[in-house]
N, C-alpha and C positions, 0 to 999 in steps of 0.2 A: 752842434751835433756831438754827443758822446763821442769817445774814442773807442772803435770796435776792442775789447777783450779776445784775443786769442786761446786758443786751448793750453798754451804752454805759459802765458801766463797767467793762467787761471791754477794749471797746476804746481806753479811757483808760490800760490799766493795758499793754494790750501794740500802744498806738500805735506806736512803732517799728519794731515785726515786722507791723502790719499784718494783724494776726490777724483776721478780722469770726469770730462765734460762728454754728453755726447751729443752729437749733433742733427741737423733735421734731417727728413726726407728731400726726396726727390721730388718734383711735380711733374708733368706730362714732358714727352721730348718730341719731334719730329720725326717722319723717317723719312730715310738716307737708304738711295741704292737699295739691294735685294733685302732690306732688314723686314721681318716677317712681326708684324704686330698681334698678339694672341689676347689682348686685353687691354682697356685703357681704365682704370678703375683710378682717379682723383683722391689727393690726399693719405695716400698708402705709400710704402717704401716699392723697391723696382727689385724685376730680377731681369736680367739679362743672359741669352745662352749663344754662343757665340760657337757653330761647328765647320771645321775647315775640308770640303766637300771636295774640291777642286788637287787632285794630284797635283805635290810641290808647293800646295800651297803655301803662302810668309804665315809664319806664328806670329810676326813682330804685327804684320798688316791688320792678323786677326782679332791681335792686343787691342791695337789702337781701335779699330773698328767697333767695339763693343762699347769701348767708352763712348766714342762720338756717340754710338745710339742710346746711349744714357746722359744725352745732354753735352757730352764734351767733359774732359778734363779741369777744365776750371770749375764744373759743379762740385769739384770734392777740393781742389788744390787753389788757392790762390798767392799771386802774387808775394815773394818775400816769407812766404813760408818756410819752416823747418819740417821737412815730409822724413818719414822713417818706415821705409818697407821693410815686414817681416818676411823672409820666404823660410822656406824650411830647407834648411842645408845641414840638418844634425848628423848626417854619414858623410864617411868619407869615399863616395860611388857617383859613377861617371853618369850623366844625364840623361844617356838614355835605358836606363837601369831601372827610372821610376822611381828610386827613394828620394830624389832631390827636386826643389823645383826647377823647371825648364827655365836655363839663364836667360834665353831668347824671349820669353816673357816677362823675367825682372828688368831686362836689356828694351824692351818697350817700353814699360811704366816710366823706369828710370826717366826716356828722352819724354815722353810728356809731360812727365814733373818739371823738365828743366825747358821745356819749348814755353807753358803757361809762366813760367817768372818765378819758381821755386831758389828762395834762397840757397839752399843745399836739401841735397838730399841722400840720406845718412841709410845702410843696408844693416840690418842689426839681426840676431840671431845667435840663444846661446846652445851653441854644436854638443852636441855625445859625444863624438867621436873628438881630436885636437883638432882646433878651430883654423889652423894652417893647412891642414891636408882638406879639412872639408874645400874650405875656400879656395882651395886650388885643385882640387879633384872634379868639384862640382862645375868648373867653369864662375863660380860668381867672382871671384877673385879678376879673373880675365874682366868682367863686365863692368865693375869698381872701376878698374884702369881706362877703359876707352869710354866709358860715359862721367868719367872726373865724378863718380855717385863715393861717398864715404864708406867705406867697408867697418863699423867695428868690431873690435876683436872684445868678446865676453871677458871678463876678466873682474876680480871679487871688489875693487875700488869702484865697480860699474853699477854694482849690487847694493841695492838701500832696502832694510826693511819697512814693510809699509802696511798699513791695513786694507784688508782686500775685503771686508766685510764681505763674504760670504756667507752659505752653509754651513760648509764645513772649514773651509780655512779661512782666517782670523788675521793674525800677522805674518807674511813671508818675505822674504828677499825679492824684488823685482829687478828686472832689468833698466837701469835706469833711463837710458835714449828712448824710449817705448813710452815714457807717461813726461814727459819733456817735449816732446814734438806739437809743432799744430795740426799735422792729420798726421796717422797711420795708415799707411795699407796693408791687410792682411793678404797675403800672397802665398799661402799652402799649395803642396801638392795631394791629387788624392790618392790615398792609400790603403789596406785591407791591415785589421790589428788584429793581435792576439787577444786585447784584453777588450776594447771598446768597438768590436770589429771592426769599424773604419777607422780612417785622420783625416776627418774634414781640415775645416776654417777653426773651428771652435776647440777642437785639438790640438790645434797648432800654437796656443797659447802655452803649452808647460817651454815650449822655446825662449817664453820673453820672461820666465825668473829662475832664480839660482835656487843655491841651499840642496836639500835633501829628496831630490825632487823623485827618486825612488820610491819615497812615501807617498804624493801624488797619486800613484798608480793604486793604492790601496782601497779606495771611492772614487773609481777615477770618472766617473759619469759625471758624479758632482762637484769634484775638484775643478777639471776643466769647462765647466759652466759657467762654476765663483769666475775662473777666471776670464771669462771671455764677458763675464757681466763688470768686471772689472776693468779693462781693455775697451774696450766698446769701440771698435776702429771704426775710421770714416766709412770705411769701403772692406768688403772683404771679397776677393778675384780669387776662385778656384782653379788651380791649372792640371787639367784633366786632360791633356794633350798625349799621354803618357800614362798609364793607372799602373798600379800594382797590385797585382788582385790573387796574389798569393807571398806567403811567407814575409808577412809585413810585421813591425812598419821597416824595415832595415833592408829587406832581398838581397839581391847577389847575385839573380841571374835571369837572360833577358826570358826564359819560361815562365818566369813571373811576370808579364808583364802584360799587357794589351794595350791596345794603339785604341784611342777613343778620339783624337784631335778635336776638341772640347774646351772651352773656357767657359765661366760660370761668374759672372759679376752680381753684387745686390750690397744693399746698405743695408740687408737684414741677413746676422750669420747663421740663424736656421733657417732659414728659407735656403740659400748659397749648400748646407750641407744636406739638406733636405732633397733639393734636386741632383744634387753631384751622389747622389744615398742610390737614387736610380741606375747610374752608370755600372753600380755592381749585382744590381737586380734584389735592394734590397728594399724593403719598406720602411720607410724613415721613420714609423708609428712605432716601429721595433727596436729603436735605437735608444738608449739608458739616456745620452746625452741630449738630444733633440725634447724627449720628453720632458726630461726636465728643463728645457732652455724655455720651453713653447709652455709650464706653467709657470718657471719665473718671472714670466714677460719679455725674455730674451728675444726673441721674435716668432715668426709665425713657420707653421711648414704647413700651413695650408696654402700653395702657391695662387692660389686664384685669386685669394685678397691681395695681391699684388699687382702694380701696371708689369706686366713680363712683356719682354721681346725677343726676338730669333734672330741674328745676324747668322748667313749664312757666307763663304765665301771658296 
């Protein structure tokens, strides 16, 4: 029997080119409890929408819940892996503020990563704002500490240029823990932009590299598509638990904010930004980056081509 090749090292071996591997679908899962099955279409990728109905209800319960109805945790993480969750923690603002992702959700992932047999698993994210205040403003810095998860700190030794074969970018700086790991989870918050009006999943990529990343914003529809075709995460988990649906992406104040308690799981990132597109009553048809993700092949935002399910709790 071959010895299975992992993503990391696969991208040890074709470091140079810059290659990241990505990986298969999902197939059918079971249901569990109040999970609300809206489609069961074979051999497509899953979207999952997971809404916390019940006053009080656990975020951390809601986490886990969505995975199980997506097969369990071990359909994305196995054993002895090196996992590397992206959240988005680039301000230095307190959780329930809406610029940050909700810890109580990276505070989920994290223990399912380490309950299936994840050899470590590493929180990466290069912050705007200094990455000490973020990580301790934000609560992720507290979650690093009591789920023993690796917190790294962005810093320019982290940073390798790479080819991103793109559109429009070519060679950039990336983050290096991000194309080294065997899965990635993408773990955005969502939120309302100046320039791309939202920050899905597929935005949340200018976080995983360095350099001038102000230029970025110049094609930023197609910038952040190179890169999220570049990234290609295992999973990407929306946390819409919290929106910010004004004066984004940065806010400041809880009037900006709306309560959605929402999470949004799928192995396809337009489809994931395409449904969390609704929560601000927008059409995902109208969004720069979706368009083009959905003619790059990036994925789909037509949801119906996907097995989707409802976890409610």
């Amino acid at each position: 029997m071959k010895k299975r090749i992992t993503r990391r090292t696969a991208i040890k071996r074709l470091f140079q080119f810059s290659g990241v591997m990505a990986f298969s679908a999902l197939s059918d899962w079971p249901l569990r409890g109040r999970e609300q099955v809206w489609a069961q279409i074979p051999d497509t990728g899953f979207i999952v929408e997971g809404i916390g109905q019940t006053e009080g209800y656990s975020v951390k319960v809601l986490t886990k819940r969505i995975f199980d109805a997506a097969g369990g945790i071990t359909r994305f993480v196995s054993r002895g892996d090196v996992v590397v969750i992206k959240p988005n923690v680039s301000w230095a603002r307190r959780p329930e503020l809406a610029a940050t992702t909700n810890p109580e959700v990276l505070e989920a992932v994290i223990e399912l990563c380490h309950e299936c047999g994840a050899k470590k698993v590493r929180i990466a994210d290069n912050t705007i704002h200094d990455a000490r205040r973020c990580f301790a403003i934000t609560g992720v810095g507290s979650v690093a500490k009591k789920t023993d998860a690796e917190l790294v700190y962005p810093r320019s030794s982290l940073m390798k240029k790479m080819k991103i074969h793109g559109h429009r970018l070519d060679i950039w700086p990336v983050f290096v823990p991000l194309v080294e790991a065997d899965k990635v989870i993408n773990l955005p918050i969502a939120k309302n932009h100046g320039l791309s009006t939202l920050t899905l999943g597929i935005k949340n990529w200018i976080g995983g590299v360095g350099g001038r990343r102000y230029a970025l914003h110049q094609d930023i529809h197609q910038t952040i598509v190179d890169l999220a075709q570049f990234f290609k995460p295992t999973v990407t988990l929306i946390d819409a638990t919290r929106i910010m649906v004004a004066n984004g992406p940065s806010g400041g104040s809880l009037s900006d904010v709306a309560v959605k308690n929402t999470l949004i799981l799928s192995d396809d990132q337009v489809a994931a930004d395409a449904m969390a597109a609704s929560l601000f009553s927008v059409n995902p048809k109208n969004l720069g980056f979706i368009k083009l993700g959905v003619k790059g092949g990036l994925g789909t935002a037509d949801l119906v081509k996907l097995n989707r399910k409802k976890v409610v709790i």
